[in-house]
C-alpha positions, 0 to 999 in steps of 0.5 A, spaced: 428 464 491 425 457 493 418 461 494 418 464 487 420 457 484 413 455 487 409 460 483 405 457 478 404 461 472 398 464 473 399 467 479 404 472 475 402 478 475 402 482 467 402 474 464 396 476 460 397 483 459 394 490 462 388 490 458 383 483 458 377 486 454 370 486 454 367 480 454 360 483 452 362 489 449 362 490 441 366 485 437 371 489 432 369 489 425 372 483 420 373 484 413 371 478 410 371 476 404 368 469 402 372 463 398 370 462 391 372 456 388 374 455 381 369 454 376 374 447 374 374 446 382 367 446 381 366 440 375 371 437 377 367 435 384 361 434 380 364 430 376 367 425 381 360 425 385 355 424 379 361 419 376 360 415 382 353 415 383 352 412 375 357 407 377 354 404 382 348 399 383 347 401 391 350 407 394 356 408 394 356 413 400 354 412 407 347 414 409 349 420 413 354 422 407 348 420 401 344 425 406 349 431 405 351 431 399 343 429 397 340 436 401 346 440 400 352 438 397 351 437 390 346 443 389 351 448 392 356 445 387 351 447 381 349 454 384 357 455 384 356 454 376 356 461 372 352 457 367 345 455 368 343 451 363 350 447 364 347 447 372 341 446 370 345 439 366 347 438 372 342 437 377 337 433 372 343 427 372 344 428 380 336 427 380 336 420 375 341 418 378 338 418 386 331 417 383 335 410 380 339 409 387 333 410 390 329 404 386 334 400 387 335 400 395 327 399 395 
């Protein structure tokens, strides 16, 4: 009994079952369906984002933040919009609004 004791877990055999798998074999299939958020969700963000920007007078984000809404962010948020003239509004108040923060850092 003392000697089963002493056994760690890994040297019980059946711990992880019969059958370890492939692990270069084919990956089962995933059914995956992409999150769509809610048009609302959508202007609520952009709302927040551009509302901060035409508040300050320097960034209001770190540099790596500004980078990330600047190259990715904010344009994904506009393409979530059904509406491509209300995008299109969008993205015209991000660019004054980064071409003015812009001029002010420089």
């Amino acid at each position: 009994m003392a000697n089963q004791a002493a056994k760690s877990s890994f040297e019980q055999p059946g711990l992880f079952g019969d059958d370890q798998g492939d692990l270069f074999g084919k990956a089962p299939a995933i059914n995956f369906t992409p999150r769509v958020p809610k048009e609302r969700h959508v202007r609520n963000a952009l709302i927040r984002l551009v509302g901060e920007m035409e508040e300050a007078d320097e960034w209001p984000w770190l540099k790596s933040v500004t980078r990330r809404n600047r190259d990715h962010w904010l344009e994904h948020l506009c393409t979530l919009l059904p509406d491509q003239n209300e995008a299109n509004e969008w993205r015209e108040k991000i660019a004054v609004n980064f071409a003015r923060l812009e001029k002010a850092e420089s």
